[in-house]
Steps between C-alpha positions, in 0.01 A plus 500: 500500500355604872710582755551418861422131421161634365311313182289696366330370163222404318413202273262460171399235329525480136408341172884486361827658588595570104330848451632603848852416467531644164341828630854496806725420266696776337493486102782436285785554511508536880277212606774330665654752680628447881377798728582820389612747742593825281241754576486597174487183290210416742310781342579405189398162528195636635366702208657246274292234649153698489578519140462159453186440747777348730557571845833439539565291804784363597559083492630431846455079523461300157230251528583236735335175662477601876408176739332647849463284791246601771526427869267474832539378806248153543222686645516740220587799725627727234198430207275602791650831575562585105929477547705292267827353522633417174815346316558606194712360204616701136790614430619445875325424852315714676327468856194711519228633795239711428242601718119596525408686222298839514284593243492877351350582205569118320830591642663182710719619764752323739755417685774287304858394624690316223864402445718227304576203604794257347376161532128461367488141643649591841269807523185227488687273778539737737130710468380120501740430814321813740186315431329636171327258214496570165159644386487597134744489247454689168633533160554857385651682163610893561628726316597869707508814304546903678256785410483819629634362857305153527565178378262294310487137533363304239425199640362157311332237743367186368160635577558837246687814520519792712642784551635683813659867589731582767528873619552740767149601562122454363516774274829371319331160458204643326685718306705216338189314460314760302796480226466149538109522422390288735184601666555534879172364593622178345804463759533171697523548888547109529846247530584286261484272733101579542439546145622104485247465730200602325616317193523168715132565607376643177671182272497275823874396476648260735873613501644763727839612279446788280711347201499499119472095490196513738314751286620345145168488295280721763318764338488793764249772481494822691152411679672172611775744657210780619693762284432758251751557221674811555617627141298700316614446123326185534 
């Protein structure tokens, strides 16, 4: 949601996505609704919503399987300086770099370029062809919903759920969260990528792809992920 190439957000583990996503969703009949752009059917929907104990977000991605490749170059250049390159297929193929994060608040903030690409497969051959390996690749389910100017990612990783917000600034962030209940002293400042890392350590796992095969039948706990769950109804 930040501009000038800016991501700003902030992440939170939790114990299950149900409660959440059932708090964004508007209530019936309107649950399904594409964005709504009349001023005053947005107000509407907003007092409707409250009525129900809903918030009334918007649905802006239906849950889908997302499969993330991370690269470095062999001396592990970019992991060193906290900067990712990324490829990144859902619903198309996008070619992501993000780079060292800044911390305000619980508030993750940094410089991200990101665009399409066409060919998935060709996008991997040619990052591989300037020299770059392969360094993680992870398994992800999200679902994308819009409230009050940030989106809300509710993302399912084979080692438990979590939930992220997108904004312009700290203050929207935390705002969001509070509706979401999530206590902010819960929020995650760590990758996914380094959350897999404490669970290798904690469980001592030999693989290195963050995939729902690999963790079939592993039982992960937030101390094996150094988290704190996040949502306060539980």
């Amino acid at each position: 949601m930040a501009n000038n190439d800016q991501e700003i957000e902030a992440k939170f583990y939790v114990t299950g996505l149900g409660g959440i996503k059932k708090r964004l969703q508007p209530p019936p009949p309107f649950g399904h609704l594409s964005k709504v752009r009349n001023k005053t059917l947005q107000k509407f929907l907003a007092v409707y919503s409250r009525i129900w104990g809903r918030l009334g977000g918007i649905l802006v991605q239906k849950r889908i399987l997302e499969t993330n490749i991370r690269f470095d170059l062999p001396d592990a250049q970019l992991r060193s300086e906290g900067r990712v390159l990324r490829l990144r297929r859902d619903s198309e193929a996008r070619l992501t770099y993000k780079g060292r994060s800044r911390n305000k608040e619980g508030v993750l903030s940094r410089t991200e370029i990101e665009f399409t690409v066409d060919d998935f497969d060709k996008a991997k051959q040619f990052i591989e062809a300037l020299g770059y390996q392969e360094l993680l690749r992870y398994d992800k389910y999200r679902e994308v919903y819009e409230l009050d100017g940030c989106h809300i990612m509710l993302d399912e990783l084979p080692y438990g759920p979590f939930v992220e917000i997108e904004g312009d600034s700290v203050e929207d962030i935390q705002r969001v969260a509070k509706k979401l209940r999530l206590r902010w002293e819960a929020a995650v400042t760590r990758s996914y990528s380094a959350l897999f890392d404490s669970v290798k350590k904690a469980l001592n796992l030999k693989f290195d792809d963050l995939s729902y095969d690999n963790f079939a039948g592993i039982k992960v706990k937030p101390k094996h992920l150094g988290v704190e769950p996040a949502d306060i109804d539980q």
